[in-house]
One Martini backbone bead per residue (centre of mass of N, CA, C, O) as a GRO file, in nm:
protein
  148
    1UNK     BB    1   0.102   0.031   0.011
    2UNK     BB    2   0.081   0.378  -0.007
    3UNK     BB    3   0.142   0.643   0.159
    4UNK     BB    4  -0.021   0.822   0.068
    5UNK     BB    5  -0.254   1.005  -0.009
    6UNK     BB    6  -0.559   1.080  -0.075
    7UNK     BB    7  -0.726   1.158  -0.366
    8UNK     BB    8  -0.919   1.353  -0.400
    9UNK     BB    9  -1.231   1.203  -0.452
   10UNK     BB   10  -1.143   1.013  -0.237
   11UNK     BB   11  -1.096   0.780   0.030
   12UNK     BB   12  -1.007   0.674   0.253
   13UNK     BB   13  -0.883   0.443   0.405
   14UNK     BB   14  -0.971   0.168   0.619
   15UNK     BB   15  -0.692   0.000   0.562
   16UNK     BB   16  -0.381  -0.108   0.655
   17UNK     BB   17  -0.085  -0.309   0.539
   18UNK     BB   18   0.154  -0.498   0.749
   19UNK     BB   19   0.472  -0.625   0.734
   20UNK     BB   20   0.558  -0.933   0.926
   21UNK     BB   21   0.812  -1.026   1.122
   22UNK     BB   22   0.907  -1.369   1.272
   23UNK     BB   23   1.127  -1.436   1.544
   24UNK     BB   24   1.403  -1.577   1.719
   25UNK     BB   25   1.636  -1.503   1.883
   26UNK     BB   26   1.804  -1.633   1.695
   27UNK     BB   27   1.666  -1.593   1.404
   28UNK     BB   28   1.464  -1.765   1.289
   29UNK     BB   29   1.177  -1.836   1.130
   30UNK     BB   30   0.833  -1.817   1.241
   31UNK     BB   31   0.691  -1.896   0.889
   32UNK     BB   32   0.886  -2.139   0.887
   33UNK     BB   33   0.791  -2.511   0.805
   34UNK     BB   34   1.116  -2.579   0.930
   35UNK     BB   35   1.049  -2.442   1.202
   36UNK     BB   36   1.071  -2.510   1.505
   37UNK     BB   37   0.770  -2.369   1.650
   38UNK     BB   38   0.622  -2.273   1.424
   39UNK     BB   39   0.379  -2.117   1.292
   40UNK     BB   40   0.093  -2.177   1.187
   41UNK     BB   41  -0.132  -2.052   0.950
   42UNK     BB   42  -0.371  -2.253   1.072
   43UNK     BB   43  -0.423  -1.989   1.324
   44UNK     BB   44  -0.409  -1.751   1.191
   45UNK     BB   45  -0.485  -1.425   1.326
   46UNK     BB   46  -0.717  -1.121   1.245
   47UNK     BB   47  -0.834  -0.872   1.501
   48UNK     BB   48  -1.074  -0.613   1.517
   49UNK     BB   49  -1.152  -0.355   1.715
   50UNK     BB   50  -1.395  -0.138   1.678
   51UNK     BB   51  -1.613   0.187   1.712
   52UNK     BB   52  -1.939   0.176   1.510
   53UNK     BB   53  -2.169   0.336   1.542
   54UNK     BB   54  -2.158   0.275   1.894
   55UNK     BB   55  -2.037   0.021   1.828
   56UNK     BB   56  -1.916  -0.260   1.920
   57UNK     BB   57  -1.639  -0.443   1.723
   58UNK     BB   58  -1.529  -0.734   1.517
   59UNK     BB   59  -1.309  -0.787   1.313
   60UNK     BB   60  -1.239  -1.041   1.047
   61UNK     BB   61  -0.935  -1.099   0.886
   62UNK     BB   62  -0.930  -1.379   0.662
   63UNK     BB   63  -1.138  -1.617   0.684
   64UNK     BB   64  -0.939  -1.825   0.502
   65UNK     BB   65  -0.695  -1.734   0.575
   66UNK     BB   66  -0.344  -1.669   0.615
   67UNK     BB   67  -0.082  -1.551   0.442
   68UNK     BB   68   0.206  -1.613   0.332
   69UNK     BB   69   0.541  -1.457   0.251
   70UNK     BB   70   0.816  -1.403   0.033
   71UNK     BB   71   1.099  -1.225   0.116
   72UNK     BB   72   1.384  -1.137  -0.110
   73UNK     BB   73   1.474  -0.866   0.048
   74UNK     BB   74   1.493  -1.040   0.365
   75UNK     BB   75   1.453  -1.356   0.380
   76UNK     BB   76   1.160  -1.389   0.448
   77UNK     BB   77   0.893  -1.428   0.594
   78UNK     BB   78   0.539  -1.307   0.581
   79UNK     BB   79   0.256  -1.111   0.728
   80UNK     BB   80  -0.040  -0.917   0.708
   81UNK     BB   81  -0.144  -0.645   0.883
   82UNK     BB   82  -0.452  -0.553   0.974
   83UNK     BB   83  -0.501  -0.207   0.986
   84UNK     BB   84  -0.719   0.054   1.096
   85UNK     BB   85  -0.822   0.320   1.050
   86UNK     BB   86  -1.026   0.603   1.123
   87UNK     BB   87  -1.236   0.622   0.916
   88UNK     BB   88  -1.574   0.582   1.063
   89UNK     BB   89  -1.428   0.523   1.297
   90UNK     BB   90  -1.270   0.352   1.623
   91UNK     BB   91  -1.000   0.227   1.726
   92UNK     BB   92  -0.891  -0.003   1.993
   93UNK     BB   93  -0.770  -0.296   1.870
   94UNK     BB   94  -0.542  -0.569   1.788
   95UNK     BB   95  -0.569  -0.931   1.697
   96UNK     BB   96  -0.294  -1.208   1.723
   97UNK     BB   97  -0.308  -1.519   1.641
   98UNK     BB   98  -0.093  -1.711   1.639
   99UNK     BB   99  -0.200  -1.986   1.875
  100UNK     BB  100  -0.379  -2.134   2.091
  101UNK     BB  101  -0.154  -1.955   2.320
  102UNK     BB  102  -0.114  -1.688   2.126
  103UNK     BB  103  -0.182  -1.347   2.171
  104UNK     BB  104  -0.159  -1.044   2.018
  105UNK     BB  105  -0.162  -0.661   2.085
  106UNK     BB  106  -0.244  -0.411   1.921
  107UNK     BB  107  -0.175  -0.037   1.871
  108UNK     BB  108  -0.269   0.325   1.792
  109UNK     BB  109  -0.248   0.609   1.677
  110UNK     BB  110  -0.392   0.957   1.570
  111UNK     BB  111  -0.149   1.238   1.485
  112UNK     BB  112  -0.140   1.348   1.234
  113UNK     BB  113  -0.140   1.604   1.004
  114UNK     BB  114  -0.102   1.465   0.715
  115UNK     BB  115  -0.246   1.169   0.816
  116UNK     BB  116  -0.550   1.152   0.947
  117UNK     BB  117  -0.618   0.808   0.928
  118UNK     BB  118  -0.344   0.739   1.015
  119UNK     BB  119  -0.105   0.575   1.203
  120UNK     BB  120   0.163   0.726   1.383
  121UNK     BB  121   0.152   0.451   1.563
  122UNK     BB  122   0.253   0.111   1.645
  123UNK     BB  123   0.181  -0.140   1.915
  124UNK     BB  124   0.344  -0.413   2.039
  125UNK     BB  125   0.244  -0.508   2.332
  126UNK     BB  126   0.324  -0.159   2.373
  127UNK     BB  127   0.568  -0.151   2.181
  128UNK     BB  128   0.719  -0.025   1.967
  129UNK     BB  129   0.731  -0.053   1.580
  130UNK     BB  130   0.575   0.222   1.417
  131UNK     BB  131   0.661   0.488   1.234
  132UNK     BB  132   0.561   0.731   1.033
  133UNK     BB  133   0.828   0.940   1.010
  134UNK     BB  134   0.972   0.615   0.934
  135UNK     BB  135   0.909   0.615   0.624
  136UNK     BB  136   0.942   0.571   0.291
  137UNK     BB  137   0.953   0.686  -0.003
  138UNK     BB  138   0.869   0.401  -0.154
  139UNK     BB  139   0.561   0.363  -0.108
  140UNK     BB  140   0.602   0.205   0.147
  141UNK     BB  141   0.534   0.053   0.433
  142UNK     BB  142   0.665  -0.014   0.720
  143UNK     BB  143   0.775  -0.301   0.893
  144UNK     BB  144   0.735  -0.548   1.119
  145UNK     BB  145   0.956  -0.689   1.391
  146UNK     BB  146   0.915  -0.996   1.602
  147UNK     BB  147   1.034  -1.120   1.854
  148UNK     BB  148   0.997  -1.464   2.064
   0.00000   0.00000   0.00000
């Protein structure tokens, strides 16, 4: 997805999709079915929680499964994690479903001047992961990896 801002007449995005690197400590990728204690595929849910016209609401993203996909310039599986924009609701928060006994939390704020819709930061569990300053100009969001 492109960071630029929305054309004249067009809606801002619903949601913005934003590349996940998950390895271990040792540096494995924990999304290579080759690595023991990978996630499976069938495991991974995303899934954002969020107050649409007054109703706090969850939606379910990727309902037939999340697709796994291989960087060839970073050398690892990702897949995407999709986070909601605010226009048209609240986000309140992203769960992400590792497997049936791993779910973290994504949080995000939304202060930006020039992005009016887009997070201007995205917290992994708390910690910082996204900043929308250190974007890069090639018009993709930056990725976020993560250590477990």
């Amino acid at each position: 997805m492109s960071c630029s801002t929305p054309q004249p007449g067009q809606p801002p995005p619903q949601t913005i999709y934003v590349r996940t690197f998950y390895q271990s400590s040792t540096g494995a990728d924990l999304l290579d079915t080759n690595t023991p204690n990978a996630f499976k595929r069938s495991d991974l849910k995303v899934i954002s929680k969020m107050i649409v016209n007054g109703v706090t609401k969850e939606i379910i993203y990727e309902d037939n499964g999340i697709d796994i996909y291989w960087d060839n310039e970073v050398r690892r599986n990702y897949f995407g994690i999709t986070i909601p924009t605010n226009y048209g609701k609240t986000p309140i928060e992203t769960y992400v479903r590792l497997s049936a006994n791993i779910v973290d939390t994504v949080t995000y704020t939304f202060n930006s001047k020039d992005r009016l819709y887009i997070p201007d930061q995205v917290f992994y569990n708390k910690k910082l992961v996204w900043n929308i300053a250190n974007a890069p100009t090639n018009g993709l969001w930056p990725p976020i990896s993560i250590v477990k």
